[in-house]
TORKE-810604 format. One record per residue (C-alpha): z, x, y; residue in one letter. Coordinates in steps of 0.1 Angstrom, whole numbers. Layout:
BEGIN
w Z; u X; v Y; aa A
...
! end
This chain:
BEGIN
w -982; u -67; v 587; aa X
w -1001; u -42; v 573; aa X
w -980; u -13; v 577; aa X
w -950; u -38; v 559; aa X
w -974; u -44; v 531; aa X
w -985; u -6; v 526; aa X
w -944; u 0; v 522; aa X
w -941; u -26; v 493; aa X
w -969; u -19; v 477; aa X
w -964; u 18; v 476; aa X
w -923; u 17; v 468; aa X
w -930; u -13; v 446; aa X
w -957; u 9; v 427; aa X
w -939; u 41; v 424; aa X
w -906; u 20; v 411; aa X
w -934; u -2; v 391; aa X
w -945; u 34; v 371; aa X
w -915; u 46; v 365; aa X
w -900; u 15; v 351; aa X
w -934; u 9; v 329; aa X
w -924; u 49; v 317; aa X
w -892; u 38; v 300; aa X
w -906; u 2; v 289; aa X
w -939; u 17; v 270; aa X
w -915; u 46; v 252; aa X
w -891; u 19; v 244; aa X
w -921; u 1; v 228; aa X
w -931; u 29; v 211; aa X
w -897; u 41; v 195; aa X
w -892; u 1; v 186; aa X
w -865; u 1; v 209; aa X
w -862; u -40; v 220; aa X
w -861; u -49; v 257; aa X
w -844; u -81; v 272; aa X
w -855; u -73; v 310; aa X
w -879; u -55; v 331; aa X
w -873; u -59; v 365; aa X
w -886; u -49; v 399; aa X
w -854; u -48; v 421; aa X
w -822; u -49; v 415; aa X
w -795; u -84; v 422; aa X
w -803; u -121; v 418; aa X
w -835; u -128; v 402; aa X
w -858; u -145; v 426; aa X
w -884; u -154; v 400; aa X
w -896; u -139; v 365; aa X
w -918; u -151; v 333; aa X
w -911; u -146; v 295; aa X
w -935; u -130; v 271; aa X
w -918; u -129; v 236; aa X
w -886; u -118; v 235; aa X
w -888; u -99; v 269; aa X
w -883; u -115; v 306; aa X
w -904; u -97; v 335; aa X
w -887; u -108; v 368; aa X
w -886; u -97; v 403; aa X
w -853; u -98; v 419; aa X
w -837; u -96; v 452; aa X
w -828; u -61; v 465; aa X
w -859; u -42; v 465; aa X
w -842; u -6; v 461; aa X
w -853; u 2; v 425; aa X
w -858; u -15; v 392; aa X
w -847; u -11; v 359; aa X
w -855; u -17; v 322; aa X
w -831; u -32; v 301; aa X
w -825; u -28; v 264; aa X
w -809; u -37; v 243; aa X
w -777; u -17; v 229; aa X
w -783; u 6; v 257; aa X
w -745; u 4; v 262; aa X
w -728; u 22; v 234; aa X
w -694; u 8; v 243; aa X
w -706; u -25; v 242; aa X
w -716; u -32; v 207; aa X
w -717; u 12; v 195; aa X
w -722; u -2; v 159; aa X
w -744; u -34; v 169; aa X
w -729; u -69; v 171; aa X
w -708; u -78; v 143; aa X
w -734; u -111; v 145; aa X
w -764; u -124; v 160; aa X
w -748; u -147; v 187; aa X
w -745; u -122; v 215; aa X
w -766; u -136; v 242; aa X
w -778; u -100; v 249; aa X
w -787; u -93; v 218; aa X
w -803; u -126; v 206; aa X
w -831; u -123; v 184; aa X
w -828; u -86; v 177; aa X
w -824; u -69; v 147; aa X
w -803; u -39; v 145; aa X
w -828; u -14; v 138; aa X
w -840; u -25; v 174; aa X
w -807; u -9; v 190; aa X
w -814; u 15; v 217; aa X
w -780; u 31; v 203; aa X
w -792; u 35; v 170; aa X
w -820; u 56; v 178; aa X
w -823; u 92; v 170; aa X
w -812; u 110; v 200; aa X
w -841; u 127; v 207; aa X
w -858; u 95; v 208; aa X
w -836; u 82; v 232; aa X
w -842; u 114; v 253; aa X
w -880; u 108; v 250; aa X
w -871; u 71; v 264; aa X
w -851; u 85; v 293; aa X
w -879; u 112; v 306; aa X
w -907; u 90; v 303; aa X
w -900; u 75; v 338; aa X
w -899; u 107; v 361; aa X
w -924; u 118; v 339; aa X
w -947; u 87; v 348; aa X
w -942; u 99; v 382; aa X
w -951; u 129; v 378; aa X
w -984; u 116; v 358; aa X
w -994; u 88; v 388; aa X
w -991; u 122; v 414; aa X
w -1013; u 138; v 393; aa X
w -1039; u 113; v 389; aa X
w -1038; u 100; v 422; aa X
w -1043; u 139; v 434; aa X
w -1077; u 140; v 410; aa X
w -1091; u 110; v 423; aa X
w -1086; u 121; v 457; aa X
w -1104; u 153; v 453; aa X
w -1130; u 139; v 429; aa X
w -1138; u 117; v 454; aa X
w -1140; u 144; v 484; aa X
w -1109; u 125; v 505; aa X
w -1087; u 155; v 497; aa X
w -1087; u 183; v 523; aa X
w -1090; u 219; v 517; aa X
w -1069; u 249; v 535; aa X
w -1090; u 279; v 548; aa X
w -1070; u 311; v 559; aa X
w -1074; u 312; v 598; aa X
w -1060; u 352; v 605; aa X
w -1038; u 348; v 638; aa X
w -1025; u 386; v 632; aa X
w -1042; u 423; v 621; aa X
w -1014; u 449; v 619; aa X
w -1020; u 480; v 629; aa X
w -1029; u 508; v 598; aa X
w -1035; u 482; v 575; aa X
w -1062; u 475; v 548; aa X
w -1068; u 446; v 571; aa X
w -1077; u 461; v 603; aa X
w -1093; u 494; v 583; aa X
w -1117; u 462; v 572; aa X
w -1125; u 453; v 605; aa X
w -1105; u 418; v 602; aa X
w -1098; u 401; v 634; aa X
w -1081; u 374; v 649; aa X
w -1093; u 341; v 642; aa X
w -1115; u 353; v 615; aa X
w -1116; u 323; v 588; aa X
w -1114; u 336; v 552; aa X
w -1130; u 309; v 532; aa X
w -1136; u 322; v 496; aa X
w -1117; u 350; v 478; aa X
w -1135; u 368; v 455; aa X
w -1165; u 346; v 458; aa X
w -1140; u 314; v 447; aa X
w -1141; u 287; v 477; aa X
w -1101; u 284; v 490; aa X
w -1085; u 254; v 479; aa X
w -1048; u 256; v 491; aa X
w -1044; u 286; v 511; aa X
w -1026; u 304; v 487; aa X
w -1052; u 314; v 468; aa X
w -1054; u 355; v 488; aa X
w -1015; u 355; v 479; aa X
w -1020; u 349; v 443; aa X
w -1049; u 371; v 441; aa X
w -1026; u 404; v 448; aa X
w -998; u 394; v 425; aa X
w -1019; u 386; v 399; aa X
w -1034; u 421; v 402; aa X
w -1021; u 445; v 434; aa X
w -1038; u 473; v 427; aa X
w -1075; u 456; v 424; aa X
w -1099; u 450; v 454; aa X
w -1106; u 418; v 468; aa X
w -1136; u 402; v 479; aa X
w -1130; u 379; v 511; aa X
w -1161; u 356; v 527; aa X
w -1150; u 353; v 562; aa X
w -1165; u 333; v 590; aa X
w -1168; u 347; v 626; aa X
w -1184; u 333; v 658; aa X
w -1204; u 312; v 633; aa X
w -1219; u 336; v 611; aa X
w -1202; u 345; v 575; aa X
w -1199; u 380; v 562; aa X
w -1182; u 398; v 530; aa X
w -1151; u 420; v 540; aa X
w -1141; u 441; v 510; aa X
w -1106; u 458; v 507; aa X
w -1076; u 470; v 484; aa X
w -1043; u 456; v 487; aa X
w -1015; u 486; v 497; aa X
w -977; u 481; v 494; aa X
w -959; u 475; v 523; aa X
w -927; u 467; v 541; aa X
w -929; u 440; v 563; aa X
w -899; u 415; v 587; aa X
w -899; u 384; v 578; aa X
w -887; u 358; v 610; aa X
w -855; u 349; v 595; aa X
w -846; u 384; v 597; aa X
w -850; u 396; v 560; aa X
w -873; u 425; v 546; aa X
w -896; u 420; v 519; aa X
w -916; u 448; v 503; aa X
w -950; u 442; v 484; aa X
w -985; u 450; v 479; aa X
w -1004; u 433; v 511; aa X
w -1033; u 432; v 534; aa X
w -1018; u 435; v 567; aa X
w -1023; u 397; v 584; aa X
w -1002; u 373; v 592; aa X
w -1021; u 339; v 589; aa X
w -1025; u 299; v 595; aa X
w -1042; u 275; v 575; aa X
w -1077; u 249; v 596; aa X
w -1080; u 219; v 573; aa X
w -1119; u 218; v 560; aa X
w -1137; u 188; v 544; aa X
w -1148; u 202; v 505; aa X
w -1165; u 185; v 476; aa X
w -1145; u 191; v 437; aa X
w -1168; u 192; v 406; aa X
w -1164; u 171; v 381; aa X
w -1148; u 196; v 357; aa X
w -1127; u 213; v 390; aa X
w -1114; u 181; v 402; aa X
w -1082; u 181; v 372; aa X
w -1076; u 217; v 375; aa X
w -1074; u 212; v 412; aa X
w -1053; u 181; v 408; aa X
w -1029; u 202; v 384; aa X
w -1027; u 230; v 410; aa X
w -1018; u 208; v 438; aa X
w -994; u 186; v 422; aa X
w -974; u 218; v 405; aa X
w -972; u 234; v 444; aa X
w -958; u 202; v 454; aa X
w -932; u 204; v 425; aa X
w -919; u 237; v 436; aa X
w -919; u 230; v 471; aa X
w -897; u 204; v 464; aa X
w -878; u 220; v 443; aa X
w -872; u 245; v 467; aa X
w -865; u 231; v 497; aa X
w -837; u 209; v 471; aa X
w -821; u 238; v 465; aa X
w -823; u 249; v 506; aa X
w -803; u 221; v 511; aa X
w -778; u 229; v 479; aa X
w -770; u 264; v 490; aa X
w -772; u 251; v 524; aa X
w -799; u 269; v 542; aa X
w -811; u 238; v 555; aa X
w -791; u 210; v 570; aa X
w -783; u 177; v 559; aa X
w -796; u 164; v 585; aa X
w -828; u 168; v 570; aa X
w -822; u 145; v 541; aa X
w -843; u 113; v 547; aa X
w -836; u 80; v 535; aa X
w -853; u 46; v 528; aa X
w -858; u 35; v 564; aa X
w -873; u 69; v 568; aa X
w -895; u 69; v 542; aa X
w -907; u 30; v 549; aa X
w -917; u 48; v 583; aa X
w -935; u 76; v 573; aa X
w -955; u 50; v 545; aa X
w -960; u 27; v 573; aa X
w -976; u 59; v 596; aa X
w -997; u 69; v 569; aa X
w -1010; u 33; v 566; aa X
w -1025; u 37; v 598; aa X
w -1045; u 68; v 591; aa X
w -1061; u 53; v 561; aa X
w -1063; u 50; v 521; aa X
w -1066; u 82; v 515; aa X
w -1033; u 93; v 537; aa X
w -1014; u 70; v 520; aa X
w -1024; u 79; v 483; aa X
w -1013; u 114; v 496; aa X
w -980; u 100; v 505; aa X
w -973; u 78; v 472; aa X
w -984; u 110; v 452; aa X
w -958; u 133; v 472; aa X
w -929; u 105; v 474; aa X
w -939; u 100; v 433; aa X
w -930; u 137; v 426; aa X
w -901; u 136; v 450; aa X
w -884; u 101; v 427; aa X
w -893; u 122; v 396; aa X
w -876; u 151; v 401; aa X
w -848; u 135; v 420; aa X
w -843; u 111; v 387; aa X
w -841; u 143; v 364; aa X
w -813; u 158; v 382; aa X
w -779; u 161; v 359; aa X
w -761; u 134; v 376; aa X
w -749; u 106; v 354; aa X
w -762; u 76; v 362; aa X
w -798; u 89; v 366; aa X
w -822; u 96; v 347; aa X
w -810; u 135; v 342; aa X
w -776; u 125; v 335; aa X
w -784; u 104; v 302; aa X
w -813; u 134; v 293; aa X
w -782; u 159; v 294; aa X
w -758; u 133; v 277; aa X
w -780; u 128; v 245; aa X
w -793; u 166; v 250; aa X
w -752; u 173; v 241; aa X
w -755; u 145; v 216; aa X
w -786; u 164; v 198; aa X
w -769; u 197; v 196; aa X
w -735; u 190; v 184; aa X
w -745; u 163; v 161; aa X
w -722; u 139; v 178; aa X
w -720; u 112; v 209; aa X
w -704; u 123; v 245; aa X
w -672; u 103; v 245; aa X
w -674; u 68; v 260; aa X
w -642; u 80; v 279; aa X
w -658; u 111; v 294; aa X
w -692; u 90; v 299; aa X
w -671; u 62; v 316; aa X
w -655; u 90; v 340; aa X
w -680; u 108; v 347; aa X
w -705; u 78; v 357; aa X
w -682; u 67; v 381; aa X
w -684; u 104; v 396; aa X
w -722; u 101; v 400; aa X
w -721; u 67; v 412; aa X
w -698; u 78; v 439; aa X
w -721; u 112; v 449; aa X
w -750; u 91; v 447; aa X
w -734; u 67; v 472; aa X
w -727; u 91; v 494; aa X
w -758; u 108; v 494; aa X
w -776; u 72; v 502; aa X
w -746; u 66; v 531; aa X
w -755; u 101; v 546; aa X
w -790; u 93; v 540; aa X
w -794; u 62; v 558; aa X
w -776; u 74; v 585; aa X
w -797; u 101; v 592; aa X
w -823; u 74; v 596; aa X
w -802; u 54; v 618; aa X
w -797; u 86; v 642; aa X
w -831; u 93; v 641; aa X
w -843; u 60; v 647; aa X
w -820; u 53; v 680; aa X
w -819; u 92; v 688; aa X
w -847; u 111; v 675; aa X
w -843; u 140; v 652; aa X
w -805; u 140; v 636; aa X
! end
């Protein structure tokens, strides 16, 4: 039971933001809405406030936020009168269609970018209130003729702070030598218990990578882990620690989408929404905090998904009205119309593949 109501309480509050995204923007352009609904289908049960109904419906796969002359084909100058059901009560200037395109673009963004807001806040309260784990640098390799073992670095030496600045994310040494290569660093390591200084320059090297590949840069010499350690945010450091983590989770995603593009990594790893009821579900056992961390990273991941250029989502209109804005005139209902019915038939496919990667790993373990 609990485990079933962490699911719809996170899913429902992810698809809740996002939809509340478009709804206040809509608001704020003077856009009128008819619906906002959690779910998609038969409406189970809903209440009216004004000229807007807020209903929960059937299929609990999404949501969505309807205005009105959101459809440019159906009425692309407005109704010729004010008997259309759907636009009841409305008065032209309240057209979603007869908005400035920009404006409409602005209404579109605002629900991946309420995603990405509810990651960010739900990061800062977690390290403001010390349930957010820090990443120390546990050293599992010194190379030979290398700043590191000229230093006197060993294995399973932890690095803790880098240049006397307390490691939040474990990439902290990494960006440290790109930001300057050529300037020493100031490591606190712990060893055996006690803590020392280890001070050394960055050289540039060449060093395999596992997949193969070469990389040359400036480096230290060790090849590294991260141990997990319990650390208390300040006030001030708890956004700027927030911001840091959710923007490393943005391009992580982003690049593990674009693995999967170019086809580095399989298919197989695409998950689905019986996967990711399991994984809430498994996080609801380890506690609050674990589960925050889940609806923060599953937040990001519906964001950036939404913004892709597919019509149908949320990317797909942006780049619609983006054309729109630059050329002074509307994308063609025609070309809308076909290409619509190409996204709706990727994104189908995409959910069929998805779901049955779930299935196989539900009955068969990893697909």
């Amino acid at each position: 039971m609990r485990d079933a109501l962490a699911v719809i309480l996170v899913l429902g509050g992810l698809i809740f933001f996002h939809e509340l995204g478009h709804f206040i923007l809509a608001r704020v352009f003077g856009v009128g809405v008819r619906v906002f609904s959690l779910g998609f289908g038969p409406r189970l049960f809903g209440l009216r406030a004004g000229k807007t109904e807020y209903r929960l419906s059937l299929v609990p796969l999404g949501g969505y936020v309807s205005m009105v002359g959101e459809h440019p084909e159906e009425h692309p100058e407005g109704p010729a009168d004010g008997s259309d059901d759907d636009t009841e009560g409305f008065e032209p200037h309240q057209f979603f269609n007869r908005k400035p395109a920009w404006q409409r673009m602005c209404i579109v963004a605002a629900g991946p970018c309420f995603n990405f807001l509810l990651a960010f806040l739900v990061y800062w309260a977690l390290i403001a209130t010390g349930n957010n784990e820090a990443l120390n640098i546990l050293v599992t390799t010194v190379h030979p003729d290398t700043p590191a073992a000229e230093a006197g670095l060993h294995p399973e030496d932890l690095i803790t702070a880098v240049n006397n600045k307390p490691l939040w994310f474990g990439d902290e040494l990494t960006e440290r030598i790109k930001e300057k290569p050529d300037a020493p660093i100031h490591l606190t390591v712990e060893r055996d218990g006690k803590t020392f200084a280890v001070d050394l320059t960055p050289r540039v090297m060449t060093r395999t990578l596992p997949s193969g590949s070469t990389v040359t840069r400036p480096m230290i010499g060790v090849s590294y882990g991260f141990r997990p350690v319990h650390r208390e945010a300040g006030f001030a450091e708890a956004p700027v620690l927030a911001w840091r983590k959710f923007t490393a989770l943005t391009g992580k995603i982003l690049h593990g989408l674009w693995e999967i593009v170019t086809g580095a990594v399989s298919t197989k790893e695409i998950g689905g929404p019986i996967f990711i009821a399991q994984v809430v579900a498994e996080s609801a056992k380890q506690g609050l905090a674990t589960v925050l961390q889940m609806a923060a990273f599953l937040s990001v991941n519906l964001g950036l998904i939404n913004l892709l250029p597919i019509p149908v989502l949320d990317g797909g209109h942006i780049l619609f009205f983006g054309l729109e804005a630059a050329s002074g005139k509307p994308v063609s209902t025609r070309v809308q119309g076909v290409t619509t019915r190409i996204g709706l038939f990727l994104l189908f496919m995409l959910m069929a593949l998805a779901i049955y990667n779930d299935i196989v790993r539900s009955f068969f373990g990893p697909a």
